[in-house]
Backbone as XML, in Angstrom:
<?xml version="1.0"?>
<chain id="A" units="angstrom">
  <residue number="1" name="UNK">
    <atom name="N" x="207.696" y="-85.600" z="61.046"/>
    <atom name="CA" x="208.065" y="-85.648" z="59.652"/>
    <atom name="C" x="206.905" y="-86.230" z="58.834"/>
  </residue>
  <residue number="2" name="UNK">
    <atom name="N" x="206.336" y="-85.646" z="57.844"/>
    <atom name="CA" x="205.453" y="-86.007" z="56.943"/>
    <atom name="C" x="206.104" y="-87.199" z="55.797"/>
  </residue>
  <residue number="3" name="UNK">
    <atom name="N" x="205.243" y="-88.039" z="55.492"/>
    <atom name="CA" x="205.394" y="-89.122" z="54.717"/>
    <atom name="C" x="204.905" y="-88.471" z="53.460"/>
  </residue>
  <residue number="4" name="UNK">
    <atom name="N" x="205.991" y="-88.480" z="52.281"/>
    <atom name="CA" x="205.639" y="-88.566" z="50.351"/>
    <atom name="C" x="205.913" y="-89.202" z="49.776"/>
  </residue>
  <residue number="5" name="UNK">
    <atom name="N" x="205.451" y="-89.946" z="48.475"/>
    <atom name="CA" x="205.801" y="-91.087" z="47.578"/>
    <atom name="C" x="207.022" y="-90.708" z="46.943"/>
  </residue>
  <residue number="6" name="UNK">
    <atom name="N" x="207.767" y="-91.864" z="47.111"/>
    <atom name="CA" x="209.357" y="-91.691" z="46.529"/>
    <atom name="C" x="208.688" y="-92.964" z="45.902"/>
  </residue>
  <residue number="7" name="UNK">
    <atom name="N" x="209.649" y="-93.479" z="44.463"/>
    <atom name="CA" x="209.723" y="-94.107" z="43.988"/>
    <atom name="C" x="210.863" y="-94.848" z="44.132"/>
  </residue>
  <residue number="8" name="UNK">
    <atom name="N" x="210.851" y="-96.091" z="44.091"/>
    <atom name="CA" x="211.500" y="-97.166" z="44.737"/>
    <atom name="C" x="211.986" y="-98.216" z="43.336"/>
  </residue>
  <residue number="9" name="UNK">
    <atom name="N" x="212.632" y="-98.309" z="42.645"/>
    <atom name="CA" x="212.955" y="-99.357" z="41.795"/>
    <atom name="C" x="213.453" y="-101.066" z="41.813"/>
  </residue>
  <residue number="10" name="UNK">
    <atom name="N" x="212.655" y="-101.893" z="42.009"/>
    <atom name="CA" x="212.862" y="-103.016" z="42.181"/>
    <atom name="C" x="212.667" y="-104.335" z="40.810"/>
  </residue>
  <residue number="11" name="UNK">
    <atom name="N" x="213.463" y="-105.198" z="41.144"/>
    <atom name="CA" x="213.444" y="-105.840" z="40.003"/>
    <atom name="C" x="212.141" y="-107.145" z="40.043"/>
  </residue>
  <residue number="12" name="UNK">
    <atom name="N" x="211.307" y="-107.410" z="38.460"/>
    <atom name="CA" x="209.849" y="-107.624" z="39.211"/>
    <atom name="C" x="209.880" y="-108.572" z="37.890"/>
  </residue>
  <residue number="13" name="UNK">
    <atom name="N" x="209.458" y="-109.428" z="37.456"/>
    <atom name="CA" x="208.901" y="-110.207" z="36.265"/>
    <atom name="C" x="207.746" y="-109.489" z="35.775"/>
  </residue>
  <residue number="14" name="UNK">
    <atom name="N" x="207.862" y="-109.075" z="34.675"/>
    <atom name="CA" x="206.626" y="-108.405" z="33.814"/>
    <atom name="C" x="205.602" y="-109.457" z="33.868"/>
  </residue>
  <residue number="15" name="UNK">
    <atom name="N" x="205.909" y="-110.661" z="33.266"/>
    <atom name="CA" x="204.500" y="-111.419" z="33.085"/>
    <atom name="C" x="203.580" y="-111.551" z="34.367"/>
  </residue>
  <residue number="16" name="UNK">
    <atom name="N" x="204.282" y="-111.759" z="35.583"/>
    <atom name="CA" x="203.516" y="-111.981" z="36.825"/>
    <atom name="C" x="202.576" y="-110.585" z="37.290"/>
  </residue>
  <residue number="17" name="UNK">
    <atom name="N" x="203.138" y="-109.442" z="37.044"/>
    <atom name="CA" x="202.461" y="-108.095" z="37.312"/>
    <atom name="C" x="201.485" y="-108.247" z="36.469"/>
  </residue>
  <residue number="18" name="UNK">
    <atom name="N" x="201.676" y="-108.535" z="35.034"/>
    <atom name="CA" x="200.713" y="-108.818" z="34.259"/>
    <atom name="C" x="199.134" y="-109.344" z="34.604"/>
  </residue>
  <residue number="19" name="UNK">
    <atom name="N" x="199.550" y="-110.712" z="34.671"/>
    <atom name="CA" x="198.137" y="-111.417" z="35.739"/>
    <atom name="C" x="197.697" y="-110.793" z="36.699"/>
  </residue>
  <residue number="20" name="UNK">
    <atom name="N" x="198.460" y="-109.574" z="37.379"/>
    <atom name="CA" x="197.682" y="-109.540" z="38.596"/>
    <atom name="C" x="197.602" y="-107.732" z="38.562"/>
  </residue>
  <residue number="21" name="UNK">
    <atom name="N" x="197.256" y="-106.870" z="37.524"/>
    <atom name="CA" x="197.781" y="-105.189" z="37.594"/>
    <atom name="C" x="196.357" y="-104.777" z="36.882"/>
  </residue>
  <residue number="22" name="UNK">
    <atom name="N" x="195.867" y="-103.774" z="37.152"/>
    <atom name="CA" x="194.721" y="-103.175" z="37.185"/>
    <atom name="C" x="195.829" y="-101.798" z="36.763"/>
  </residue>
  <residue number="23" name="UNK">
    <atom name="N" x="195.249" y="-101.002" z="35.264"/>
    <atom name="CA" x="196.235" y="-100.246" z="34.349"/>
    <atom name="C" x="194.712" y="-99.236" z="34.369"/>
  </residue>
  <residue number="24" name="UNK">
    <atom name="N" x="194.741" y="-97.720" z="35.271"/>
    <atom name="CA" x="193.764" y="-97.318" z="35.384"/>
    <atom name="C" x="194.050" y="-96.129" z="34.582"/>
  </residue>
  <residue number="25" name="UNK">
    <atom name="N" x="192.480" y="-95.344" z="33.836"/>
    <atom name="CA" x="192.762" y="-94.121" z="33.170"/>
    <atom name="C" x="192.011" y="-92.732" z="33.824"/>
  </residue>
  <residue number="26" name="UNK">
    <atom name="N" x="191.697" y="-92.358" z="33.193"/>
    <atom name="CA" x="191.032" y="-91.379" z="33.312"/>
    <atom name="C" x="189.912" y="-90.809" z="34.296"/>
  </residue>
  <residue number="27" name="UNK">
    <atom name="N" x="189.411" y="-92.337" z="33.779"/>
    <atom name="CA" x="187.870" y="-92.342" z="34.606"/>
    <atom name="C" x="187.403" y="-93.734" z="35.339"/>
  </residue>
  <residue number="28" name="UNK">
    <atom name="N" x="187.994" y="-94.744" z="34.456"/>
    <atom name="CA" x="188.137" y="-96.384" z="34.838"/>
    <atom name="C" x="189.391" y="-97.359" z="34.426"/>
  </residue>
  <residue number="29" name="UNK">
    <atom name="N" x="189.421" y="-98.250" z="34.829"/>
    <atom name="CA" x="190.402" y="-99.414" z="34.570"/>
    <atom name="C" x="190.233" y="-100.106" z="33.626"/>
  </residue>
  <residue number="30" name="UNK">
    <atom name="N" x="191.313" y="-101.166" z="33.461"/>
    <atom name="CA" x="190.928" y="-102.298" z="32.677"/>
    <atom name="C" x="192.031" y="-103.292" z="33.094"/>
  </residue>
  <residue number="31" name="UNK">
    <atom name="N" x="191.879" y="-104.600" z="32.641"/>
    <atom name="CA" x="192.858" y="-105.915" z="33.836"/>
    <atom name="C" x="193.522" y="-106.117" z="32.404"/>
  </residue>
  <residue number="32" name="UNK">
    <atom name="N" x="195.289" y="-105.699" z="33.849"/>
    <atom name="CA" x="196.136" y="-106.413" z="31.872"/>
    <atom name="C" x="196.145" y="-107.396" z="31.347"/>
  </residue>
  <residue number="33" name="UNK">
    <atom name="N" x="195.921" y="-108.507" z="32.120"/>
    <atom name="CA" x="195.485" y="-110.016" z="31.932"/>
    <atom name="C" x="194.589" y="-110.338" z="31.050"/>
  </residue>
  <residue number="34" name="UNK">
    <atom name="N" x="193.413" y="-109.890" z="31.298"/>
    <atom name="CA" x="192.181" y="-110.439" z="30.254"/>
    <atom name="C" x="191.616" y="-108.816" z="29.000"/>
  </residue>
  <residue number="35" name="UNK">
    <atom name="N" x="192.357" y="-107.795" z="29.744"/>
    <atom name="CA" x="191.740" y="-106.771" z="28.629"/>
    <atom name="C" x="190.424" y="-105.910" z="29.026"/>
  </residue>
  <residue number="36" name="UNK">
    <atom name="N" x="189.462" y="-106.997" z="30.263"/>
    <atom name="CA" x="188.706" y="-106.315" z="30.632"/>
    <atom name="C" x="188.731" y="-104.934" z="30.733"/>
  </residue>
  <residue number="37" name="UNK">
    <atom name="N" x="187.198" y="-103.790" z="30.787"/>
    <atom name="CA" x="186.984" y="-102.392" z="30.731"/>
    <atom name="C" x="186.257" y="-102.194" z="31.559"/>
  </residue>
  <residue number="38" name="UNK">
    <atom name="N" x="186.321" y="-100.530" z="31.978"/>
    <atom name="CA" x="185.365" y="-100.163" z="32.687"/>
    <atom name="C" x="185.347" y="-100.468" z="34.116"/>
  </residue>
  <residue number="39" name="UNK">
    <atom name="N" x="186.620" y="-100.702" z="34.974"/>
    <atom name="CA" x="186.700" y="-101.629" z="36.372"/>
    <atom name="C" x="187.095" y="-100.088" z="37.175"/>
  </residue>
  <residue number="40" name="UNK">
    <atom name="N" x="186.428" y="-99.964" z="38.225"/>
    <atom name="CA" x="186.457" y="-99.229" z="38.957"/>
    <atom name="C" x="187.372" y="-99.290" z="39.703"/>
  </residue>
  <residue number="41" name="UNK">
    <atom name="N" x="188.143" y="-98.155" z="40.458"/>
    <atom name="CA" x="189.246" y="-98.212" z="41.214"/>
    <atom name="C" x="188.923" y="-98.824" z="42.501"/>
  </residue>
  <residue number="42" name="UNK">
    <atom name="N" x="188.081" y="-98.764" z="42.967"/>
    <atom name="CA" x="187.773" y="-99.685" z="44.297"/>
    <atom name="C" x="187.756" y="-101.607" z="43.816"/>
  </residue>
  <residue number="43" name="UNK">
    <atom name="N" x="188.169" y="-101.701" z="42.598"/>
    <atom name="CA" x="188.008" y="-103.470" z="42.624"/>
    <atom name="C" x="189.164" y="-104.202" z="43.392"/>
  </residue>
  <residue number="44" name="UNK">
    <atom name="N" x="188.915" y="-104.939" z="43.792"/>
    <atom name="CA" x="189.832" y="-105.769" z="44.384"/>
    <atom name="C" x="190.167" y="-107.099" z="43.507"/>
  </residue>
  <residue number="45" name="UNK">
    <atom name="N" x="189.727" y="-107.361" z="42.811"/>
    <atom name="CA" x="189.454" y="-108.610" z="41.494"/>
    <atom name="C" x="189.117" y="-107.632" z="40.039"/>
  </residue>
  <residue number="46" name="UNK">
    <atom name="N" x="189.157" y="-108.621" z="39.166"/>
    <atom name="CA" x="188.564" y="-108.400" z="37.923"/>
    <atom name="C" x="187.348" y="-108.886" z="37.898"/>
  </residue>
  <residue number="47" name="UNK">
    <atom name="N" x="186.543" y="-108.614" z="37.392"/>
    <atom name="CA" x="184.949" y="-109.033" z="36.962"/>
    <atom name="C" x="184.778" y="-110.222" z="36.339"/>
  </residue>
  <residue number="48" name="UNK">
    <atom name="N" x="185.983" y="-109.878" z="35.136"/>
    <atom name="CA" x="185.650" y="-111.131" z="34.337"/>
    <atom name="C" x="186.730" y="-112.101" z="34.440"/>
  </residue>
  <residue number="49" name="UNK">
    <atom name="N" x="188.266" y="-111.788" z="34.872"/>
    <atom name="CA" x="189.041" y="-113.365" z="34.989"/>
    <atom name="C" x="188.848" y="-113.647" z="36.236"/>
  </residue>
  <residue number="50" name="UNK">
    <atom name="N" x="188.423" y="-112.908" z="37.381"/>
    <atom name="CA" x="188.979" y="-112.853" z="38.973"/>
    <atom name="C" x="190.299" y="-112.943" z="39.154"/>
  </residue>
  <residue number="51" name="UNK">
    <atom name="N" x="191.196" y="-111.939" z="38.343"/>
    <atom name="CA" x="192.627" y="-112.214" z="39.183"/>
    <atom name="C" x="192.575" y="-110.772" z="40.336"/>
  </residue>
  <residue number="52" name="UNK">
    <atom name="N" x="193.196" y="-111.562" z="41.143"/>
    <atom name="CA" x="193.454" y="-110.293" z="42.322"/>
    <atom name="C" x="194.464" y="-109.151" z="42.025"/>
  </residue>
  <residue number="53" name="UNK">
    <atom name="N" x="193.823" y="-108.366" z="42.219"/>
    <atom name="CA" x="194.774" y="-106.822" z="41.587"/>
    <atom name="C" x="195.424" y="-106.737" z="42.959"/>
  </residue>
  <residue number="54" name="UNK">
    <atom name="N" x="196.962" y="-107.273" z="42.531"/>
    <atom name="CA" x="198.173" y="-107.256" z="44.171"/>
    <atom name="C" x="199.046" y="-105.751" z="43.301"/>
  </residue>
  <residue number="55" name="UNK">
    <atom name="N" x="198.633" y="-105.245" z="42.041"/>
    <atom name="CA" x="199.261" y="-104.224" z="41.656"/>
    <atom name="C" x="198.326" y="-102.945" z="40.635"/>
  </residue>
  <residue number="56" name="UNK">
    <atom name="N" x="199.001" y="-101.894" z="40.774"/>
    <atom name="CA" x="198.038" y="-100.744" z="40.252"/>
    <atom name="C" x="198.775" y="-99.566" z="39.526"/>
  </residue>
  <residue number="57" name="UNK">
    <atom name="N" x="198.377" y="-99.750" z="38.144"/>
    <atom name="CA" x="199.072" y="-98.800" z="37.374"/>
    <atom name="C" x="198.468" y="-97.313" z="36.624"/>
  </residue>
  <residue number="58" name="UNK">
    <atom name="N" x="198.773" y="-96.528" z="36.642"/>
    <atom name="CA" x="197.790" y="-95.379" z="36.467"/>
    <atom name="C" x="198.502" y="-94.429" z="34.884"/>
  </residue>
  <residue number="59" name="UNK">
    <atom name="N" x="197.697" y="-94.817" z="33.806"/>
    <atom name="CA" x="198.573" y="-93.856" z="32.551"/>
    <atom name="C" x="198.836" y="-92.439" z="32.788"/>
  </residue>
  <residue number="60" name="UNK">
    <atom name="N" x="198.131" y="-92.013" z="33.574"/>
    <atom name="CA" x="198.525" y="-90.302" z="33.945"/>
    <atom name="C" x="198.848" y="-90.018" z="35.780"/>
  </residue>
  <residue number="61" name="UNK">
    <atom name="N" x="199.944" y="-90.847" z="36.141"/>
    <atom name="CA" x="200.182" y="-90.831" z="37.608"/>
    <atom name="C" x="199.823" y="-89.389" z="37.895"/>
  </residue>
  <residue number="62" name="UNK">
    <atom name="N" x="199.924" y="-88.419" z="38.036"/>
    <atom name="CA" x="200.029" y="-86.792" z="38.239"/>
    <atom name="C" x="198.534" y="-86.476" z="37.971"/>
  </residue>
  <residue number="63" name="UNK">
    <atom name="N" x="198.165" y="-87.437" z="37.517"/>
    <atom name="CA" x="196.531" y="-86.445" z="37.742"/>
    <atom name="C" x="195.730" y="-87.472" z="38.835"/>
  </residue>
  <residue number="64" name="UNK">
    <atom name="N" x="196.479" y="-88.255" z="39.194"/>
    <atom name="CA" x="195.667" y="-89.315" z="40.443"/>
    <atom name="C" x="196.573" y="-89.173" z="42.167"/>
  </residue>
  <residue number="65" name="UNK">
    <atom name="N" x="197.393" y="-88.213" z="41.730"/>
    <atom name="CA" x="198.191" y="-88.428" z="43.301"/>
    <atom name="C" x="197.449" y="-88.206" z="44.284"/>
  </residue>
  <residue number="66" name="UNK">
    <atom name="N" x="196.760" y="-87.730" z="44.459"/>
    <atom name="CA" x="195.265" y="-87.109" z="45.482"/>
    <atom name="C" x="194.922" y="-88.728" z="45.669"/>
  </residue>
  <residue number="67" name="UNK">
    <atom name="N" x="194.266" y="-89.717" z="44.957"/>
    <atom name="CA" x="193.839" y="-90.809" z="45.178"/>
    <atom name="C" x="194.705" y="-91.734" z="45.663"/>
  </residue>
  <residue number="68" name="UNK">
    <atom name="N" x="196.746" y="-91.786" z="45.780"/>
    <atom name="CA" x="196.921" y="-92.442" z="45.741"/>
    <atom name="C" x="197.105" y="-92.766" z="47.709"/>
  </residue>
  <residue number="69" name="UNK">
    <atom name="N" x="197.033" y="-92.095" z="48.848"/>
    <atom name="CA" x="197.119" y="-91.938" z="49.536"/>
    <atom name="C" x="195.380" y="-93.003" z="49.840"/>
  </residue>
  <residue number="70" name="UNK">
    <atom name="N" x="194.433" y="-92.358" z="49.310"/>
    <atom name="CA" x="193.131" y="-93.175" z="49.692"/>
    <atom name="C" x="193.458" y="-94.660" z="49.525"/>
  </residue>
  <residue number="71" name="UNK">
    <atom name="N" x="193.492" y="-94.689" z="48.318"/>
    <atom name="CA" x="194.084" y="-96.420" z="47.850"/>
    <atom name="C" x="194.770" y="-97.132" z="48.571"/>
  </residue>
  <residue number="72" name="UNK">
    <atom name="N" x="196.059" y="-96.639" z="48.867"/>
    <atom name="CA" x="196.765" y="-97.507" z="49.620"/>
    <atom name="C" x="196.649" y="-97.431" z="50.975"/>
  </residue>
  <residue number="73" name="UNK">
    <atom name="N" x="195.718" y="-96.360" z="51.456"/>
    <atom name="CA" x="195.349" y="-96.585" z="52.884"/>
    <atom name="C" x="194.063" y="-97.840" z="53.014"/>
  </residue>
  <residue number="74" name="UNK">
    <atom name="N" x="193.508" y="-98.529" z="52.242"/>
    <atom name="CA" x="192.485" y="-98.611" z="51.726"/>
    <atom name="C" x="192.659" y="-100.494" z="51.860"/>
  </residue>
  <residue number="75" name="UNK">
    <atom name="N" x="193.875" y="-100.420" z="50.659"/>
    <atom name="CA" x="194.407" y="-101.594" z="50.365"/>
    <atom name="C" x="196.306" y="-101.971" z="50.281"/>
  </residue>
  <residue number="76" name="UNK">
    <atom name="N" x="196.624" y="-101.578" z="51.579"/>
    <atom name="CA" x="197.876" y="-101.445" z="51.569"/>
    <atom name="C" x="199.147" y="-102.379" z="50.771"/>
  </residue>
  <residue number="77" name="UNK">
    <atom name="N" x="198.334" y="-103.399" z="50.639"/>
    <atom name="CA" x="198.911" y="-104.740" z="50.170"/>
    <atom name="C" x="199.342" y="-104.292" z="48.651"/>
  </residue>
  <residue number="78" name="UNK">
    <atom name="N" x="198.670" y="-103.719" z="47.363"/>
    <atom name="CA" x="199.080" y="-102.998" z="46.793"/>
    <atom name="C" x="200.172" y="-102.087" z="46.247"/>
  </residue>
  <residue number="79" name="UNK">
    <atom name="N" x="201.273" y="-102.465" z="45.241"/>
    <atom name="CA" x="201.932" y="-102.077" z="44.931"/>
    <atom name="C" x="201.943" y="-101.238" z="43.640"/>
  </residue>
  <residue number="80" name="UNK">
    <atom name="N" x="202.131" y="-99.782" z="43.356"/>
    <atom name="CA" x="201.750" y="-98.987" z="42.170"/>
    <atom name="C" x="203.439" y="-99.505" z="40.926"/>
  </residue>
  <residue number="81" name="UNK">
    <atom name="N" x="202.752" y="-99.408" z="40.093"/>
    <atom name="CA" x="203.929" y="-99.766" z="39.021"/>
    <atom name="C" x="203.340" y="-98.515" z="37.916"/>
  </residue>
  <residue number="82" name="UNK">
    <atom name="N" x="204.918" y="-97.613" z="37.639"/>
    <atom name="CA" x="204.815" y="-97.194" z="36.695"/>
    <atom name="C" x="204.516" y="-97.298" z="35.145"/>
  </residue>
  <residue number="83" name="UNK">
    <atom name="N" x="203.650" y="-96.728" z="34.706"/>
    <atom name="CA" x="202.968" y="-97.413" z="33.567"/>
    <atom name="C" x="204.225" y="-97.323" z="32.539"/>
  </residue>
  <residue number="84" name="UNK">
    <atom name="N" x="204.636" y="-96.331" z="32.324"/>
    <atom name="CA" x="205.891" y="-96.405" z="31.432"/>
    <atom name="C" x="206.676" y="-97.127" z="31.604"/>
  </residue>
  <residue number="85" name="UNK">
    <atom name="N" x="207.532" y="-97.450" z="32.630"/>
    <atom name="CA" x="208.274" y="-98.763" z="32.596"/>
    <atom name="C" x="207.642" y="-100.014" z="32.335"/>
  </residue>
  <residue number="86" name="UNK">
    <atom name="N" x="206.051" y="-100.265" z="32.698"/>
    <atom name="CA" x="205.869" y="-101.579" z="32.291"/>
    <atom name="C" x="205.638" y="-101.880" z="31.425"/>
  </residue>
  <residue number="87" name="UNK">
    <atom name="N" x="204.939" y="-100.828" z="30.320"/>
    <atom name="CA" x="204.886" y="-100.690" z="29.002"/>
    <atom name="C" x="206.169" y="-101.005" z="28.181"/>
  </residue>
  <residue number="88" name="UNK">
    <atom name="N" x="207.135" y="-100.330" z="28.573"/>
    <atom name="CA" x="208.639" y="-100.499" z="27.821"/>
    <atom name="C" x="208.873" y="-102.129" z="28.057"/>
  </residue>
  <residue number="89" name="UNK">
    <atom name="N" x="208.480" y="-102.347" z="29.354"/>
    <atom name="CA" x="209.297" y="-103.582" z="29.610"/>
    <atom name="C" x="208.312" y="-104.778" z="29.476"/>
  </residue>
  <residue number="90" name="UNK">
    <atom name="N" x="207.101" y="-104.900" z="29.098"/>
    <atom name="CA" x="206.396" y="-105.510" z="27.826"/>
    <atom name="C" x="206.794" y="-106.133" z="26.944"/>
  </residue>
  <residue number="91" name="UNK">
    <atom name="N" x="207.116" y="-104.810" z="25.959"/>
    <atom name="CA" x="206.602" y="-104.623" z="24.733"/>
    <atom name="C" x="208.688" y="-105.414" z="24.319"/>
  </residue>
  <residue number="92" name="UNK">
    <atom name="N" x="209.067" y="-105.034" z="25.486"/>
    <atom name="CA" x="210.903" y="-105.510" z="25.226"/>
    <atom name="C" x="210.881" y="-107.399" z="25.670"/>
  </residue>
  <residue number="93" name="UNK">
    <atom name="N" x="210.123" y="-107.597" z="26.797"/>
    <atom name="CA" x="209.990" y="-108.829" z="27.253"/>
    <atom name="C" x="208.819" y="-109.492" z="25.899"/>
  </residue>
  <residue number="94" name="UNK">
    <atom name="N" x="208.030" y="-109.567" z="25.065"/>
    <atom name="CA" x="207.100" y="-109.438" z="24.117"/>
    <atom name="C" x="208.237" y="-109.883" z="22.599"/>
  </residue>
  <residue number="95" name="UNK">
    <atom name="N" x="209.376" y="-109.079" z="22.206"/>
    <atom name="CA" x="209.989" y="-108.901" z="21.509"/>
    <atom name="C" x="211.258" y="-110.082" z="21.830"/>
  </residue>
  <residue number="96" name="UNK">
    <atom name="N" x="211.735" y="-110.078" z="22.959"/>
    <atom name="CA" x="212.279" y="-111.245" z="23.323"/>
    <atom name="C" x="211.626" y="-112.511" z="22.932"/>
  </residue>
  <residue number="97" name="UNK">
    <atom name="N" x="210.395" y="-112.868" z="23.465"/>
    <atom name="CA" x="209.785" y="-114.056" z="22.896"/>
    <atom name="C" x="209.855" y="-114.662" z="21.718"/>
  </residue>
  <residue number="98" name="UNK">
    <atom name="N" x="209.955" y="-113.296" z="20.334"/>
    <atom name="CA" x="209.969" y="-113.868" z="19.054"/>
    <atom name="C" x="210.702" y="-114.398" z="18.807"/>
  </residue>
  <residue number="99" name="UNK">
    <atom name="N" x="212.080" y="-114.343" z="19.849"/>
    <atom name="CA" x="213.351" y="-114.637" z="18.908"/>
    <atom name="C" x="214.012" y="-116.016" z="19.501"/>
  </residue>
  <residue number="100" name="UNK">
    <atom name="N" x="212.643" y="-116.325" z="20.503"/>
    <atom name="CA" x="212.846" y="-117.915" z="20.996"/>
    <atom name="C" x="212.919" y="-118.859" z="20.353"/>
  </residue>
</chain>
């Protein structure tokens, strides 16, 4: 039986993915933590905060599925988070804050 990515829904604290998620595009990354650009998919850290990327988010999943098999053979430890949910759940966890 051949192994394919199913998606798995688990419940996760946004801010902690935060510190530690590498949000990749097109061509390069950037760390959601500090904002950093330009981070190559092989980083294991950020350049400029050093947080350890324990997560990996991709704005166009469907044009990286080919890579995602390298990656996580690579760095198994690694967990992919959908960019749309973490975006939603941000920008909702973000909006909560104001009303502290």
């Amino acid at each position: 039986m051949s192994e394919q990515f199913i998606r798995v829904y688990k419940t996760l604290d946004v801010s902690e993915i935060k510190q530690n998620l590498l949000v990749y595009g097109d061509i390069s990354g950037s760390c959601a933590n500090c904002s950093a650009i330009s981070i190559k998919l092989e980083a294991v850290e950020c350049p400029d905060c050093k947080a350890k990327f324990n997560y990996i988010s991709f704005r166009n999943i469907k044009s990286h599925l080919p890579k995602l098999s390298r990656v996580l053979g690579e760095r198994p430890y690694l967990a992919i988070i959908d960019f749309e949910d973490y975006s939603r759940n941000l920008g909702k966890s973000k909006a909560e804050d104001l009303f502290k």
